[in-house]
Structure formats: C-alpha cells, structure tokens
VOMAR-917862 format. One record per residue: residue in three letters; x, y, z of N, C-alpha, C in turn. Coordinates in steps of 0.2 Angstrom, whole numbers, plus 2048, in hexadecimal, padded with zeros to 3 digits. Layout:
ALAXYZXYZXYZ/...
END
This chain:
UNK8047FA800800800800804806800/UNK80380C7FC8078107FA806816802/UNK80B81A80380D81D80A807823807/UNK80582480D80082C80C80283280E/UNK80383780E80583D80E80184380E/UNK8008478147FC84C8137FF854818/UNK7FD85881680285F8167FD86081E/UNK7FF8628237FB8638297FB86C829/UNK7F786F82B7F487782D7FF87C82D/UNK80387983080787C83180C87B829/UNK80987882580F876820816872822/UNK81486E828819868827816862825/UNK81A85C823816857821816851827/UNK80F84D82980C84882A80C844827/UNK80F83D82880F83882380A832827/UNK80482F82480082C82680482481F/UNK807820827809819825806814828/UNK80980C82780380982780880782F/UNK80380583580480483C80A7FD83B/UNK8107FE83F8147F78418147F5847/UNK8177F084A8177F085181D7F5854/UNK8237F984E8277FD852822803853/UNK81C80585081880985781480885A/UNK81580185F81080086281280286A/UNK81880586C818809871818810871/UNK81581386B81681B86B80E81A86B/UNK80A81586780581586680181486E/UNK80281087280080E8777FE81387C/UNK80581787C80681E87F80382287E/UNK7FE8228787FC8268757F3826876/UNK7F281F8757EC81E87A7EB81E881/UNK7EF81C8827F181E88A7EB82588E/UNK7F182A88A7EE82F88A7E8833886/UNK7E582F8837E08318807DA82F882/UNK7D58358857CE8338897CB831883/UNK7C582C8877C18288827C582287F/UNK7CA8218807CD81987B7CF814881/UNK7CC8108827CC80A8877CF805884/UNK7D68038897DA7FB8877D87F888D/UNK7DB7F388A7DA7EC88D7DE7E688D/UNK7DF7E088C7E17DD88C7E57DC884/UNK7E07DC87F7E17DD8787E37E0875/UNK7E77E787B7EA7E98787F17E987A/UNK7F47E587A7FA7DF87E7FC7E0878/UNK8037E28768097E18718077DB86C/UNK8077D486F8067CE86A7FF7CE86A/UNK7FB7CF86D7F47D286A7F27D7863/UNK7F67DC8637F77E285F7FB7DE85A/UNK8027DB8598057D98568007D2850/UNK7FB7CF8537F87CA8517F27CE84E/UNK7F07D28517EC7D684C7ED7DA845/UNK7F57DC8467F67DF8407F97DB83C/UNK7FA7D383C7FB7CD83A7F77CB836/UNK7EF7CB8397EA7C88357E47CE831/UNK7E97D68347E47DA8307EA7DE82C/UNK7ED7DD8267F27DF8247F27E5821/UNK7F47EB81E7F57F181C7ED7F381D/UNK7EA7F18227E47F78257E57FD82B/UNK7EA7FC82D7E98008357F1804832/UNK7ED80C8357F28108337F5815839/UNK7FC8178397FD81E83D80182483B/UNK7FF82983A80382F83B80783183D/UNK80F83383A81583283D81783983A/UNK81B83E84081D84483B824841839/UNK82A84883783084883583484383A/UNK83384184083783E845832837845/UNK83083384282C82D84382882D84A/UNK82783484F82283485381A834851/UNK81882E85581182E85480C833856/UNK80783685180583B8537FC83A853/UNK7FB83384F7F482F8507F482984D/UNK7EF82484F7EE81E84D7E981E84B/UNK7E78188477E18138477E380B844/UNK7DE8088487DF8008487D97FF844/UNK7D97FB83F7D37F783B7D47F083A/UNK7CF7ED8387CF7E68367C87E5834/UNK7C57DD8327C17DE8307C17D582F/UNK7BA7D382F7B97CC8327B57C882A/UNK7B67CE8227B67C981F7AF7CF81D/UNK7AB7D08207A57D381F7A57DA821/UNK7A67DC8257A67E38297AE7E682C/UNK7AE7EB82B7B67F082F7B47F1834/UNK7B77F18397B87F383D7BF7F8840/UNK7BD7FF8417C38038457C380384B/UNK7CA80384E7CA8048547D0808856/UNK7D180E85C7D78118607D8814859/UNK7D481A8587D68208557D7827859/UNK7DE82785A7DE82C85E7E483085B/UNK7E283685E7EA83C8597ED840861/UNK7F18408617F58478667F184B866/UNK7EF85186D7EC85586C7F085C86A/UNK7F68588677FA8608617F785F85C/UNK7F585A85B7F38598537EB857852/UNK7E68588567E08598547E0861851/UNK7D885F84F7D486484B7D7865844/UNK7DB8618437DF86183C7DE85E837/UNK7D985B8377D78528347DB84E833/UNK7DF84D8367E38478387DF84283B/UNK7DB84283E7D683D83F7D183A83C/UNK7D183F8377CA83D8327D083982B/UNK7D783D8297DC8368267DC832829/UNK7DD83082F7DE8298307D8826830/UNK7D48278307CF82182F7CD822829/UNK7CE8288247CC82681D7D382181B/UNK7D781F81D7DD81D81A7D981781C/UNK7D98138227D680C8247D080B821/UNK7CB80F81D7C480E81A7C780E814/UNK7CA81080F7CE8108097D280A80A/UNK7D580880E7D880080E7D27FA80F/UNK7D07FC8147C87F68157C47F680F/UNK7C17FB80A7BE7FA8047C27F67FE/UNK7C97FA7FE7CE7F27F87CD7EE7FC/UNK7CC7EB8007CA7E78057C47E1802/UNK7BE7E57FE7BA7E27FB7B37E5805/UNK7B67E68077B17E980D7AF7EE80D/UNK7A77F080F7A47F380B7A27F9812/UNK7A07F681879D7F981C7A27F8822/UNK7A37FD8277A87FE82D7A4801832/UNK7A57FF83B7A480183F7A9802843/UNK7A58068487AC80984E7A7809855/UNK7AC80785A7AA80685F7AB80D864/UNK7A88118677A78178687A4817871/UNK7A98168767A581587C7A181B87D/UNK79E81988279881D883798825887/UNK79F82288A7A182A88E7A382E88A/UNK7A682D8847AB82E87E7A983587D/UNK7A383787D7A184087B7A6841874/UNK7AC8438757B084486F7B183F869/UNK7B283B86B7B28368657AB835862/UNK7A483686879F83786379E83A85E/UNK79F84086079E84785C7A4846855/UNK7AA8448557AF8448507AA83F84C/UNK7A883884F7A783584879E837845/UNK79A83A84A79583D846798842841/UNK79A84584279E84D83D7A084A83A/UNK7A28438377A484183279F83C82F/UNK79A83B83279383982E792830830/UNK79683083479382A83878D82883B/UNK78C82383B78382483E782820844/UNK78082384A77E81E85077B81984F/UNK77B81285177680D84F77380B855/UNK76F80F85776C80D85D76980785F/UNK7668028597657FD8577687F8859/UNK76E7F785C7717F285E7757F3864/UNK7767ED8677797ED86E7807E986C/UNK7857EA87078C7E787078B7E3876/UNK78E7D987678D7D687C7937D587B/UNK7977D58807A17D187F79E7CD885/UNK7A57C78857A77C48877AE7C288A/UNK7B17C288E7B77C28907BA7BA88F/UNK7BD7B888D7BE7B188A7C17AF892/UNK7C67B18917CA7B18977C87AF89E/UNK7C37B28A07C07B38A77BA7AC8A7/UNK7B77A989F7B57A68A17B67A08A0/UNK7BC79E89B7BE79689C7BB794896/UNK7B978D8977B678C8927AF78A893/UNK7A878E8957A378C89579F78B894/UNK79D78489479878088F79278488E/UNK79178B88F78978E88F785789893/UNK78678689978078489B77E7898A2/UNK78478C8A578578F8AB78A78E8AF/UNK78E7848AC7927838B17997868AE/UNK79D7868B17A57898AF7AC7858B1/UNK7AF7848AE7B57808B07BB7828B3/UNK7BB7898B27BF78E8B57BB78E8BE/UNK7BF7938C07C17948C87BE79B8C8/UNK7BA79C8C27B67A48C57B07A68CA/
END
C-alpha cells in the first residue's frame, strides 16, 4: 500500500503510514492518555501484534519528521463488516483532520478489501468521540446492544450454568 501524505495547518508534513509493532509503545502511550479509549487485555503487545498479523495494511498511524506518533487507528474486519478501533491524535494535533485521515486511510483499505460497511465502537462516556464521528456522518444505531464475554474469566462453559474454572 502506497505511503499517504498530507500537508498539516502549519505547512510541515504528516506522514499517515501503515501501524507496525515498532509503534506499539508510542501508540500505547498515546492511548493511555487519551480520554474515551479504553484498553484491556487485548491490548497486550502479542495481542496488537496478532492483530495486525491477521488484519494486514488496514490499521494506520501518523508520524511527523521524527517518526513520533501523533495518532492512530486500528482496523480489521471479519470478512463482512470493518471494524475501527483506538483512534486517537495528540491533543497538538487535533482539529486538524488528522483524525478524519486516519480513518479515511483504514475505510480506503477496508473497501479494496471488498468490505463494504464499517463500525466503531464509541463508549458511552465518550462525549467527544461521539460528536467527532457524528460530524463526519456516522449514524448512531440505537437498534442494537453490544453483549461481550470475557473468555478468560469464564473457562470453558458448557452454557448450562455449570463452569469448570474456579470463578
């Protein structure tokens, strides 16, 4: 996939390239500090690293002249639907549309993709992240609920009630 390139407000250049795992600790730190983006276990190094294993030239980040990360996003997609997640910019570099390239870079990958429809998971506290992907013409789906499961916490069980684990 060819590198992207776009001129930011001050006329230096931002280069929007495709995520490796050498920034998975600039990137981290960068969710870290960014309200509204919740990690977890999955986002564990070999977690992230297996992600962008079986989701290949989808997930992109923003580096200026020094390969400092200045925003990400993580895509993938299960064959039928995109899914984005942890799009976050520095708060030097919002309002600049840095955030609206990164996710049109990973919707541009997901369509040569042959994927046609993409969603983002948007927590509820999120306030800003609401409003960013409204303004850019996303639609609430109030129509559905999200149910997770934590694999981990619950062993292997047979859906009957009983559990084999020690929780």
């Amino acid at each position: 996939m060819p590198l992207l390139t776009f001129h930011r407000l001050r006329g230096d250049k931002m280069l929007i390239r495709e995520f490796t795992m050498e920034d998975y600790v600039q990137s981290v730190e960068l969710w870290k500090s960014t309200p509204g983006v919740g990690l977890s276990r999955a986002d564990e190094r070999d977690k992230i690293c297996a992600f962008l294993l079986r989701n290949p030239g989808l997930s992109f980040v923003a580096a200026d002249e020094h390969d400092a990360v200045a925003g990400t996003v993580l895509a993938g997609h299960d064959g039928r639907r995109g899914f984005l997640y942890h799009l976050a910019v520095t708060p030097a570099h919002r309002g600049q549309g840095l955030g609206r390239r990164l996710a049109q870079a990973s919707l541009d990958a997901l369509m040569q993709q042959q994927i046609a429809k993409c969603h983002i998971l948007v927590l509820d506290s999120n306030i800003g992240g609401q409003h960013f992907w409204s303004g850019l013409g996303w639609q609430l789906r109030d129509n559905l609920l999200i149910y997770s499961r934590d694999l981990h916490a619950h062993g292997s069980d047979d859906g009957n009630g009983s559990c084999s684990c020690s929780c």
